[in-house]
C-alpha positions in Angstrom: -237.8 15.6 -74.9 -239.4 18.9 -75.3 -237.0 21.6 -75.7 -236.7 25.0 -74.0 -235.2 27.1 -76.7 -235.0 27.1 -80.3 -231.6 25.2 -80.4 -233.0 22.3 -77.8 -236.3 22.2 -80.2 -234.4 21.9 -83.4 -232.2 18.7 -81.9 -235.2 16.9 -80.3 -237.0 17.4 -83.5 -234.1 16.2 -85.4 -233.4 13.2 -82.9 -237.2 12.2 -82.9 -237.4 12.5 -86.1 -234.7 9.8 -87.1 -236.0 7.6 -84.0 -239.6 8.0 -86.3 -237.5 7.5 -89.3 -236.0 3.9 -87.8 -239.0 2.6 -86.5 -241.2 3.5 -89.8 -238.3 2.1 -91.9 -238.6 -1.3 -89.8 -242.2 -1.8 -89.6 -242.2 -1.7 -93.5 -239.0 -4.2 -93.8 -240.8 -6.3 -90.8 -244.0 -6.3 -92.7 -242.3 -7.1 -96.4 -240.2 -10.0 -94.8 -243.3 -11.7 -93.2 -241.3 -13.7 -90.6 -239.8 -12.5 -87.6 -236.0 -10.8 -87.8 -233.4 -9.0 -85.3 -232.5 -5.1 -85.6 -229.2 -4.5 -85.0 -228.1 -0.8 -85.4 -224.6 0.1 -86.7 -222.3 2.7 -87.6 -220.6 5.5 -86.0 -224.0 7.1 -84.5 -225.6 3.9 -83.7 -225.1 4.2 -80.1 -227.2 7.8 -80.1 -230.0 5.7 -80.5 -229.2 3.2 -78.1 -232.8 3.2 -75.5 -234.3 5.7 -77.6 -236.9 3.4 -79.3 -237.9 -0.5 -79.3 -236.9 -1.9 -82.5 -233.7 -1.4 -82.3 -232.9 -5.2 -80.5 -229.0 -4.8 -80.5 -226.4 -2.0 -81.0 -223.1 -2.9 -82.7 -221.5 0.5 -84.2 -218.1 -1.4 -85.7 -219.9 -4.2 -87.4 -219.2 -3.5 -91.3 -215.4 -2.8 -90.1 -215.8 -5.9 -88.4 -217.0 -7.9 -91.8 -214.4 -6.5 -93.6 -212.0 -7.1 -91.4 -213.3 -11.2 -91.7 -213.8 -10.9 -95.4 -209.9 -10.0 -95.9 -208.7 -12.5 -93.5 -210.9 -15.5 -95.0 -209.5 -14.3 -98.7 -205.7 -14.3 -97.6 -205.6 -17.8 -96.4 
């Protein structure tokens, strides 16, 4: 976590900083919605995250490719 050289400190910074960044990002959407709701991380980089904080309920990095993929075939039938 801590890093032993300026190169290590700058990517645990970074890294920690985006884990801060989700879960501060959620606790407002959480508190806004008022009812209970699933995280689900996507995206190319979602897995970097995978373990890395709570929130984060479910990891599915191809899941926009995945709706687009259902939105084309449900418009060419």
């Amino acid at each position: 976590m801590i890093g032993i050289n300026t190169v290590a400190c700058m990517h645990s910074g970074v890294f920690y900083g985006y884990v801060g960044l989700i879960e501060g990002i959620v606790a407002r959407i959480r508190g806004e919605f008022g009812r209970p709701m699933r995280v689900i991380s996507t995206g190319g980089l979602a897995p970097v995250f995978d373990g890395a904080t709570d929130v984060i309920e479910k990891i599915v990095p191809d899941i926009t490719v995945r709706g687009l993929i259902e939105i084309y075939r449900r418009s060419t039938q």
